[in-house]
N, C-alpha and C positions, 0 to 999 in steps of 0.2 A: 504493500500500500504506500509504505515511505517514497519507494522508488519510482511510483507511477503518480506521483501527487507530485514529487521533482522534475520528473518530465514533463510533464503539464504542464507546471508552470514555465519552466524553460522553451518550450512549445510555443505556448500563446505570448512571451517577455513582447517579440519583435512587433508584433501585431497591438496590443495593449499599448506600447509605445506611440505606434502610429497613430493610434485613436486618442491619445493624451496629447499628442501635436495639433491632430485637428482639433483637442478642444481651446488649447492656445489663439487657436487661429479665428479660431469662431469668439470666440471671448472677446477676441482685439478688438472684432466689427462689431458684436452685437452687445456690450456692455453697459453701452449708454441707451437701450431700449429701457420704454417703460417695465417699470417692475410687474405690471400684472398680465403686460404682454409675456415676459420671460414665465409667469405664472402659471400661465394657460398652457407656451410649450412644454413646461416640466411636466403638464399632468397629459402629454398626448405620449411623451416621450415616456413616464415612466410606467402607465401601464403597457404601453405598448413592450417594456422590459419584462415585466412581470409576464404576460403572456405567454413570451419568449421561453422566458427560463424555465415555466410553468409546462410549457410545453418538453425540452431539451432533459429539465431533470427527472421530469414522469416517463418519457421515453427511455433514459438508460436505465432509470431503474426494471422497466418494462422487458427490455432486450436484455440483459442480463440476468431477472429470473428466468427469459426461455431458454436462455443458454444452457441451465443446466435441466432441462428434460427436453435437450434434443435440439437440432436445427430451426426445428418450428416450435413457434409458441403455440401452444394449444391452449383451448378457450378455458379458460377457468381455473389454470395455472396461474395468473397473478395476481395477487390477492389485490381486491379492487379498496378496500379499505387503505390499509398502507401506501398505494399509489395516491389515494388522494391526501393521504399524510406527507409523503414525500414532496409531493408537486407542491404542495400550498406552501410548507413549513421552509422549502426549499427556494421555492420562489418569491414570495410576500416577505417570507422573513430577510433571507439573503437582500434580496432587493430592496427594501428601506434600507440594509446597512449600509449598500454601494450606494444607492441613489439620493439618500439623505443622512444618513448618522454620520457615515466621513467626512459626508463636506459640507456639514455644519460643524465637525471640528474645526474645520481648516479653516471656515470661515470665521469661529471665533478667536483662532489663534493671527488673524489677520483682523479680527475685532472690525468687524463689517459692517455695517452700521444697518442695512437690513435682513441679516442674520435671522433666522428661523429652522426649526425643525423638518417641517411639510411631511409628516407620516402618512405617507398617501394610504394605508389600506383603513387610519380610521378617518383621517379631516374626508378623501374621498372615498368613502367605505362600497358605497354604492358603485362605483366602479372600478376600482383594481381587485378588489376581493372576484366579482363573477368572471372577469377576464383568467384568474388565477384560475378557476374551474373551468374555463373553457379551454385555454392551454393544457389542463390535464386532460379533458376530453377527449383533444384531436390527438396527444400522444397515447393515448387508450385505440385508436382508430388506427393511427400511422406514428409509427412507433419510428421516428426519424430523428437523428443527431446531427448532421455534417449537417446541412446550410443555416439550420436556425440559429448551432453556437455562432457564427461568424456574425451574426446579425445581431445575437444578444450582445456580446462586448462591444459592440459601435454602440449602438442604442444606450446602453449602459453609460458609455462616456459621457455621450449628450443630455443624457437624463442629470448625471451629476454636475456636469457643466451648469447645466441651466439651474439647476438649484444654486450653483452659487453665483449664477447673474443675477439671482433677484435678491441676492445679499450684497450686493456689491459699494450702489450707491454712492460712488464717487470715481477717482482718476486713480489707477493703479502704480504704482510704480514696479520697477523691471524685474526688485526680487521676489514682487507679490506674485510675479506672472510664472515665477519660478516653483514658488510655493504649492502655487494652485495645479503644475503641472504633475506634480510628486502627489498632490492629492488625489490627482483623474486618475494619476495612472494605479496607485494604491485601492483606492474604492473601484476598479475593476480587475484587477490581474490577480488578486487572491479572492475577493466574495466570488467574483465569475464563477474560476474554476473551482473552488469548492463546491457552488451550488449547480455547477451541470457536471462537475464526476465526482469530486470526491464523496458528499454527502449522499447521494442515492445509493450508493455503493455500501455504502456503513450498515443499510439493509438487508444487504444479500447474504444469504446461506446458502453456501455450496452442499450438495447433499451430501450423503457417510462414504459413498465411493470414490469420492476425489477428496 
């Protein structure tokens, strides 16, 4: 598990990077928008994360119980409770940490003058919570990993980006921009891959012959 949580991360370093540049970059132009314009994008961008991941980490846990009876998943081999334990706990939960609890640290260790929390599964309960059940759905249906993670760590950047344009509230200077980049790239390159492999994972029982 050590060994495939090292790869992982080393895996996604190069990519995570890139999406923490583009959030510099977007930050540069978009910082001086109104704050509840930045408001409205956080909340397309962060369930649209939640759905993501909701999706990504219901599917491995999914594809990895069928792995162990057989090639095929047969219907009634994964326990439909625990996938919606995984999917929710994995995605809601992981997802406020990336998309708001880091970078509203970051934002008060830069003392931002509009600094807030924004827990999107209770301030917007009504919509990241059903998105969160709908992403476990569709991996209950189509049990796919390769294109959605690629999609969840960009979205993830932007999500936490945009939480901290609406903290922002004033003129940056060169080493806030610095600051802010060690934060993007932190609140995604470890909640990410925790919550689409490591944590679903933490479920699985291999049976008594392996």
């Amino acid at each position: 598990m050590l060994k495939q949580i090292s790869k992982e991360l080393q895996s996604h370093m190069p990519f995570t990077i890139l999406g923490a540049l583009s959030g510099i970059f977007l930050i540069a132009i978009f910082q001086k928008i109104p704050t509840n314009y930045s408001y409205t994008i956080f909340y397309v961008l962060h369930p649209l994360h939640v759905v993501l991941s909701a999706l990504v980490t219901a599917a491995m846990y999914k594809l990895h119980t069928c792995e162990y009876f057989g090639s095929k998943c047969l219907k009634g081999k994964c326990n439909l409770w625990i996938l919606l334990i995984v999917g929710y706990v994995g995605s809601v939960g992981i997802a406020t940490i990336s998309d708001s609890v880091i970078p509203y640290i970051g934002e008060s260790l830069l003392n931002m003058p509009n600094r807030g929390s924004h827990i999107g599964f209770i301030e917007k309960w009504w919509l990241v919570n059903p998105l969160a059940i709908l992403g476990i759905i569709i991996a209950y249906f189509w049990s796919s990993t390769k294109f959605p993670h690629a999609g969840h760590v960009l979205i993830s950047t932007w999500a936490s980006l945009f939480h901290v344009i609406m903290a922002v509230g004033k003129p940056l200077y060169w080493f806030e921009y610095i600051v802010i980049f060690l934060f993007l790239f932190i609140a995604v390159w470890i909640p990410c891959c925790f919550s689409d492999i490591v944590f679903p994972l933490l479920f699985i029982k291999k049976n008594s012959k392996e």
